[in-house]
C-alpha positions in Angstrom: 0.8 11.7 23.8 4.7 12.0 23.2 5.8 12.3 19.6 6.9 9.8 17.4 10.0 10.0 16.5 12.4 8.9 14.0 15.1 5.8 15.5 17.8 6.5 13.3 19.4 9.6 11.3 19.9 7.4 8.1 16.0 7.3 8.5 15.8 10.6 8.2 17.9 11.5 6.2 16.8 8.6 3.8 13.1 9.8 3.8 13.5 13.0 3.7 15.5 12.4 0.5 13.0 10.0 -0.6 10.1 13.2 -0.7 12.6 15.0 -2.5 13.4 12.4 -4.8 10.8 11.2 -7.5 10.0 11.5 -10.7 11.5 14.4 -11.8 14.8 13.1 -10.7 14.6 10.5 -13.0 13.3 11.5 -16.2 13.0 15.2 -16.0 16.3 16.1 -15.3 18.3 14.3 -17.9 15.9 15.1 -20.2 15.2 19.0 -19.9 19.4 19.0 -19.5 19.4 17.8 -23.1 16.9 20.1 -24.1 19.0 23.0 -22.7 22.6 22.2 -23.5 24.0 19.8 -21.8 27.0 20.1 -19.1 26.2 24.1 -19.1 22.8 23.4 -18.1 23.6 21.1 -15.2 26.1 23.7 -13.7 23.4 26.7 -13.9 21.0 24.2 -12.0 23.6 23.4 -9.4 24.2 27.1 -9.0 20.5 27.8 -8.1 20.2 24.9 -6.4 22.4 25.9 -3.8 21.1 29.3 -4.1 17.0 28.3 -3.2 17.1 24.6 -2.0 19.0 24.9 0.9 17.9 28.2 2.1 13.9 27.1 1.8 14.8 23.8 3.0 16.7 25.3 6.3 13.6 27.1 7.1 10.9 24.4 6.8 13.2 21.9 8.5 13.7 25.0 11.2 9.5 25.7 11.4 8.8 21.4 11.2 11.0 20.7 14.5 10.4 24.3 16.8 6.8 23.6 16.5 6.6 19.4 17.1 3.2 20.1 14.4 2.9 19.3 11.0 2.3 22.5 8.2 -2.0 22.1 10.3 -0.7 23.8 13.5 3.0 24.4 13.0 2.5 28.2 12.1 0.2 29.0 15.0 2.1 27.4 17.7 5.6 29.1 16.5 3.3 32.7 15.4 2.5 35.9 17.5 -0.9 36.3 19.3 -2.5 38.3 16.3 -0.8 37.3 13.3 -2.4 34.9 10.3 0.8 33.0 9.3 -1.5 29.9 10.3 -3.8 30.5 6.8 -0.4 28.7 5.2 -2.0 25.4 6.3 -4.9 25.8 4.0 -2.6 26.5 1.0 -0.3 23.6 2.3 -2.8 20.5 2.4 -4.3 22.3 -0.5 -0.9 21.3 -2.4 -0.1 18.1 -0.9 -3.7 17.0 -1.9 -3.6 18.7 -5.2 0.0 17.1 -5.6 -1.2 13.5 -5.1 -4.4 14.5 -7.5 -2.0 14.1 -10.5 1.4 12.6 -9.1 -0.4 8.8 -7.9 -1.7 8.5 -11.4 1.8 9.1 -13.0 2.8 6.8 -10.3 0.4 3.7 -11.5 1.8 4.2 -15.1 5.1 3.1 -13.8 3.4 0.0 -12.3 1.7 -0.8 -15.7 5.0 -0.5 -17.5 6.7 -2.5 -15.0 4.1 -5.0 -15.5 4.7 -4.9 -19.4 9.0 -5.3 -18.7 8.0 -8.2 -16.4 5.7 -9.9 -19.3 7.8 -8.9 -21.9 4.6 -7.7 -23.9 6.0 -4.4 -24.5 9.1 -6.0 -26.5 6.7 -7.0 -29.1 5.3 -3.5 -29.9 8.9 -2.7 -31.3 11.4 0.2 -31.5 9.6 3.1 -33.5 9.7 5.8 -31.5 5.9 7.1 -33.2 4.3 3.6 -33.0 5.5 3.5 -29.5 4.2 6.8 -28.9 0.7 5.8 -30.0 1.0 2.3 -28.1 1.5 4.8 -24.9 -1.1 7.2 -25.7 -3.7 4.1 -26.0 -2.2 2.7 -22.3 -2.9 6.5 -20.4 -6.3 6.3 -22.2 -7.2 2.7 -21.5 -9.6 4.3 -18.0 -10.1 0.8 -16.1 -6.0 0.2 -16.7 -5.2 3.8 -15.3 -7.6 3.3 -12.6 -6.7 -0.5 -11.5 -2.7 0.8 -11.0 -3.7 4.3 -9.4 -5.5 3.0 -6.9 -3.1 0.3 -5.9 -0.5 3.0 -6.0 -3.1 4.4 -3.4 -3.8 1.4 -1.5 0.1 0.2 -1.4 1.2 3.4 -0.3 -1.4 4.0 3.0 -0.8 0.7 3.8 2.9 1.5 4.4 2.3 4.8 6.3 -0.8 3.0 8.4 2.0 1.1 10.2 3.2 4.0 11.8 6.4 6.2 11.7 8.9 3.7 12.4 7.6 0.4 12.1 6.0 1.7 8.5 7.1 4.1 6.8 11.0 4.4 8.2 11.2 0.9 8.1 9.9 0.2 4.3 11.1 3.5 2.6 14.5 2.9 4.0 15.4 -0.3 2.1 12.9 1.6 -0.7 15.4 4.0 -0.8 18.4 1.7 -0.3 17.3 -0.9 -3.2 16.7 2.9 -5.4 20.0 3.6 -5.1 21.6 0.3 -5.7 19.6 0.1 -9.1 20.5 3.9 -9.8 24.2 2.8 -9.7 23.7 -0.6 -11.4 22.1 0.9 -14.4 24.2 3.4 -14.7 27.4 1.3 -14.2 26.0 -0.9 -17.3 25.1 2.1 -19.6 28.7 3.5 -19.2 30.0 0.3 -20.9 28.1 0.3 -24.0 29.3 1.6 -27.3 28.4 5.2 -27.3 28.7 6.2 -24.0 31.7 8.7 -24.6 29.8 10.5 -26.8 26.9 10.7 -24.0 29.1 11.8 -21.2 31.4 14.5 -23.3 27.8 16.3 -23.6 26.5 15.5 -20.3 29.7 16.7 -19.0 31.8 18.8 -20.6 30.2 22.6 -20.7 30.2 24.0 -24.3 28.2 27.2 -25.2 27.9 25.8 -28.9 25.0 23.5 -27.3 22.9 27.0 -26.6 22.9 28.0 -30.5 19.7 27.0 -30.5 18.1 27.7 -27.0 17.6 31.7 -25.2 20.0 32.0 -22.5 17.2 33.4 -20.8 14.9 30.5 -20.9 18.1 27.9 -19.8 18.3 30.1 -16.8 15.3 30.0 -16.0 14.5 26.5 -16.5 17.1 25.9 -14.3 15.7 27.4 -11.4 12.3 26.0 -11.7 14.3 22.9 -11.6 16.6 23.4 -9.2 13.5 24.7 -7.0 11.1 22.4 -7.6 13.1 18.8 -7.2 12.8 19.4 -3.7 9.5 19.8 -3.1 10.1 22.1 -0.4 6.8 24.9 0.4 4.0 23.1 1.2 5.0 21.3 4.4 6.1 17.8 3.2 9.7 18.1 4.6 8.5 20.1 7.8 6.6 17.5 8.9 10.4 15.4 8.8 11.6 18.3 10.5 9.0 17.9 13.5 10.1 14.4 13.8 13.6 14.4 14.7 15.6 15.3 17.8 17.5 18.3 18.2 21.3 16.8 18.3 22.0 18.0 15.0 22.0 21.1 12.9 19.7 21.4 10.6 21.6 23.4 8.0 24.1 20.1 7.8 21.1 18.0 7.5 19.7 20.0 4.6 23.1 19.9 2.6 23.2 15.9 3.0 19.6 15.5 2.0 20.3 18.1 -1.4 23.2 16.5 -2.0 21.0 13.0 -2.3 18.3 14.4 -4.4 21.1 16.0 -6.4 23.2 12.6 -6.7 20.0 10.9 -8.0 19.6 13.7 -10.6 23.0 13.6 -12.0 23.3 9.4 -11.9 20.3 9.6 -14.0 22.1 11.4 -16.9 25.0 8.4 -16.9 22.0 5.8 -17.7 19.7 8.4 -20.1 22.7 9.8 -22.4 25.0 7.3 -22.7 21.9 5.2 -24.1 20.7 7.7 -26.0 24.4 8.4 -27.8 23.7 4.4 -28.2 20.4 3.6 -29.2 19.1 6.2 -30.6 22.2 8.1 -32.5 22.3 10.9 -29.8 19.9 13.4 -27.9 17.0 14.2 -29.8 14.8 16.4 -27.3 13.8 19.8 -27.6 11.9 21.9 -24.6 8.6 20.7 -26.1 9.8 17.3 -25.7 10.2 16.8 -21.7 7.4 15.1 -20.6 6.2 11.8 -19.8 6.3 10.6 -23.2 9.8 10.8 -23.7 10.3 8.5 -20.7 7.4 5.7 -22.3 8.7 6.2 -25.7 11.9 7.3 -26.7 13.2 4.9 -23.5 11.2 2.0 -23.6 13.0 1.9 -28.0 16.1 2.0 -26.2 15.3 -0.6 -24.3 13.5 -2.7 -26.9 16.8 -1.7 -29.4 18.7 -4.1 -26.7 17.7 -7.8 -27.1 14.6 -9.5 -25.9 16.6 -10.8 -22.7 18.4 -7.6 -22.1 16.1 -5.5 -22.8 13.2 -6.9 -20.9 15.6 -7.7 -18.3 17.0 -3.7 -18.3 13.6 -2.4 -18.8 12.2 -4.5 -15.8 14.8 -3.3 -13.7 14.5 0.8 -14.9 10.7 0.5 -14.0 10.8 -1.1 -10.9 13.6 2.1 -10.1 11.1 4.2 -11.1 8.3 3.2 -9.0 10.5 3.3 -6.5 11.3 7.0 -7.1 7.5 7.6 -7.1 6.3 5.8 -4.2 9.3 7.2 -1.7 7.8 10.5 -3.0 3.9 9.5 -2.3 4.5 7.7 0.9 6.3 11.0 2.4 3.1 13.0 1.0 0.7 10.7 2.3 2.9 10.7 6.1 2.4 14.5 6.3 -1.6 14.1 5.0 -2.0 11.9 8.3 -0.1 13.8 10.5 -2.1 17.2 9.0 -5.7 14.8 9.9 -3.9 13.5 13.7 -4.0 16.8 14.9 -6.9 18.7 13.4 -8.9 15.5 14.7 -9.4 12.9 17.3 -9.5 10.1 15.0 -6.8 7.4 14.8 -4.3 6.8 12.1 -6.1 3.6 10.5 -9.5 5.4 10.3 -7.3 8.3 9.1 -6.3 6.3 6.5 -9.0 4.6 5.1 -11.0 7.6 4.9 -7.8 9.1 2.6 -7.5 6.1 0.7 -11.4 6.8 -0.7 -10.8 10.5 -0.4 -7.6 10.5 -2.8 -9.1 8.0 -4.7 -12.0 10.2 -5.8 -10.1 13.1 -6.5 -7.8 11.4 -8.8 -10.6 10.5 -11.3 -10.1 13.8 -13.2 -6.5 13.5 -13.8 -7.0 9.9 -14.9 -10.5 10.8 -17.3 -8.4 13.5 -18.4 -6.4 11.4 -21.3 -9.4 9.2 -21.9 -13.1 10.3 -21.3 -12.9 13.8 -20.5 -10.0 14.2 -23.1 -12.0 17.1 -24.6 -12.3 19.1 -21.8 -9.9 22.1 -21.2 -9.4 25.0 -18.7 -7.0 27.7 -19.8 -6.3 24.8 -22.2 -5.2 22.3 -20.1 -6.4 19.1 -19.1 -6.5 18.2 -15.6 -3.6 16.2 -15.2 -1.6 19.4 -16.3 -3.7 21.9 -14.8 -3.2 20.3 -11.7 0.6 19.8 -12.1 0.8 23.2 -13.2 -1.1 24.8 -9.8 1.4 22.7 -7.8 4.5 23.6 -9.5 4.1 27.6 -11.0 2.0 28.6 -7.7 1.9 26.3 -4.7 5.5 25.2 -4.4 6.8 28.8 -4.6 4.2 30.6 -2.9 4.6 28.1 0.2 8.3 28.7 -0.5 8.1 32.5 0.0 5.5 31.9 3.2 8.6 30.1 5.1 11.1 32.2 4.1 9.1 35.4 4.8 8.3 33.8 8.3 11.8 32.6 9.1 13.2 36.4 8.6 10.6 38.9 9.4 9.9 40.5 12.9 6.2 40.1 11.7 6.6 36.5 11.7 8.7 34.0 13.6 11.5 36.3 13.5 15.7 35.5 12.5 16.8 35.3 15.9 14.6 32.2 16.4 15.1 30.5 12.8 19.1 31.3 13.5 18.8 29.9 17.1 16.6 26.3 15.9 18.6 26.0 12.8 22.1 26.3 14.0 20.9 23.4 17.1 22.6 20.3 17.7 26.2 19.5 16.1 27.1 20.3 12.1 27.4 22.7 9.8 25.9 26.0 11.2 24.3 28.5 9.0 26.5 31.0 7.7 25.4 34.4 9.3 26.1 36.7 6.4 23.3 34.7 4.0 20.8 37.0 6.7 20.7 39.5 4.2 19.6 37.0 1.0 17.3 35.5 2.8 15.6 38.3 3.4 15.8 40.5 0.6 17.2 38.7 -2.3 15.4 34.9 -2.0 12.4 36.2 -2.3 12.9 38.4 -5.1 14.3 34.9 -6.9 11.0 32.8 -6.2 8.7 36.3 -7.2 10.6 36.2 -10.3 10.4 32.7 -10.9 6.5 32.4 -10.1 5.8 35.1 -12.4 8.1 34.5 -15.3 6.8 30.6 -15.4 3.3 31.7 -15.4 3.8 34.8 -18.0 6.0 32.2 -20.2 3.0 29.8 -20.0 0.5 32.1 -21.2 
């Protein structure tokens, strides 16, 4: 059977984005960029993301449309008679399941605060940062809540990728992705205007090194890459399988770029909504690297939102949450596409059955990461819960291990090879891959994600 492909490059290049784009887009970035100085911080990310995005990117996009296969058979149909390249599929489900373990249950809190904009219950709790703190600590641990929103998160999300490539998940992430943006720049136009939005963007914008007096150089740097690195979730096969869907009339080096530079314009809009709000509401950026986390996103911007009015700021918080599901389900859609795909070809079955069998499957495994805040809240291993455990695995081991596979595979003779990598990524009109990065591909990248893997699990522990 001839594979499905995608009818449009917007498509593409929309979905693609919309994997890359989630939650850590949104929150994480404007948030850990005031924990680590500001304007500085943002241009040391931007440096490494050019540096290991693209690069990792190239070669997954590069191994996704040579082979026609998703990360279950891409390996062995690109590999040498002999070689175990293939093993990466284990480690690349692994991650994508392990990924939606922790990342649909994040995804249903959005749907329960959306619910409590809509209702304007929320409004009522007030605008103390600590009493809104315990009202969202009492939300995560309310179990039959957390499980009634996960699983629709669940539910919703197959639904759209049961429908097929283009007649699902094309077709409803596109305008997904397209209302995302629109809301991104409507939010963001509105929190320019208010009072102390100059404030907001002189530190968001303008690099000063008095905003790392209190922060190791060492640790911004480093933060920044794990950033940089991870907002892509590029390693464990969710943007090869994009890759394996497209036609070979452009280069895939151009098509990385645009699809960075989307992830990367999401990133940086977010920090015109989150500081110029903060420099307004709440008398400037009060976040320290202990800080970025989920609770700063239900606390510290749901008082923001309550500071504004009970019309505006049920109207503003509606609209910020129904962005941010958004953000999420683009992310979990594009997970769940390439957890199909992975099941079409290690099976015969079809992709309805495939589907409901997933929708049970994921269902069950995110009962740990949802008892984790409430009955299980007790239980620790290496004192973690299993929400964090889990999104620790995935982003200190999978992501850059998987990472390292590609490149490793995409420049070695004992794997795919450069010749070929150079010959499928520089197909098709568009921005060709500079020759001379050969070298730091092969050498230097993977010195980068080694250090990265090791210094984020040493500073951990």
């Amino acid at each position: 059977m001839e594979r499905e492909k995608f009818s449009s490059r917007l498509g593409f290049i929309l979905i693609s984005a919309g994997c890359a784009i989630g939650l850590g887009n949104v929150y994480r970035f404007p948030i850990i960029t005031g924990a680590y100085g500001g304007a500085l911080f943002v241009l040391i990310y931007l440096a490494f993301l050019l540096m290991l995005g693209i690069p990792v990117m190239c070669a997954e996009l590069s191994v996704g449309r040579a082979s026609q296969r998703s990360i279950a058979t891409s390996f062995e149909a690109l590999e040498k008679p002999g070689q175990k390249w293939h093993f990466m599929k284990y480690l690349g489900i692994g991650g994508n399941y392990l990924l939606m373990m922790c990342y649909t249950v994040i995804a249903g809190w959005m749907l329960i605060y959306f619910v409590k904009y809509a209702s304007g219950s929320i409004l009522d709790v007030g605008t103390d940062v600590g009493v809104l703190g315990q009202h969202f600590g009492q939300t995560v641990s309310s179990t039959g809540t957390v499980i009634l929103s996960t699983f629709a998160t669940i539910i919703i999300c197959f639904l759209v990728c049961s429908l097929g490539l283009q007649k699902g998940v094309e077709r409803i992430t596109k305008y997904m992705m397209l209302a995302l943006l629109a809301l991104l720049l409507g939010l963001a136009i509105y929190c320019c205007t208010l009072s102390g939005s100059g404030e907001g963007l002189k530190f968001y914008l303008i690099p000063s090194l008095d905003s790392l007096k209190d922060v190791d150089i060492m640790t911004v740097i480093s933060a920044a890459m794990g950033q940089s690195f991870f907002t892509l979730s590029v390693g464990i096969g969710s943007i090869a399988i994009f890759g394996s869907y497209i036609k070979k009339d452009r280069s895939l080096m151009g098509e990385a770029v645009t699809i960075t530079a989307l992830d990367t314009l999401v990133a940086l809009t977010s920090g015109f909504i989150i500081f110029p709000a903060c420099f307004t509401f709440a008398g400037g950026v009060n976040v320290d690297a202990s800080s970025v986390g989920a609770s700063f996103l239900f606390t510290t911007l749901s008082g923001i939102f309550n500071s504004m009015g009970t019309v505006t700021g049920r109207i503003i918080g509606t609209l910020f949450f129904i962005f941010m599901i958004f953000a999420a389900y683009s992310t979990v859609i594009a997970v769940f596409e390439n957890i199909i795909s992975f099941w079409l070809e290690m099976t015969k079955l079809k992709r309805p059955v495939i589907c409901l069998i997933n929708i049970g499957l994921i269902m069950a495994l995110s009962l740990p990461a949802i008892f984790s805040l409430g009955l299980w809240e007790e239980i620790k291993v290496l004192g973690m819960g299993f929400l964090d455990l889990e999104d620790f695995i995935v982003s200190n081991l999978l992501l850059p291990i998987g990472s390292l596979v590609y490149i490793l595979f995409c420049t070695t003779r004992y794997g795919w090879g450069w010749e070929n990598f150079e010959g499928e990524v520089n197909t098709g009109n568009g921005l060709k891959f500079p020759k001379w990065l050969r070298y730091y591909m092969t050498f230097g990248l993977p010195l980068i994600i080694l250090f990265l893997m090791v210094f984020s699990i040493v500073s951990k522990f």
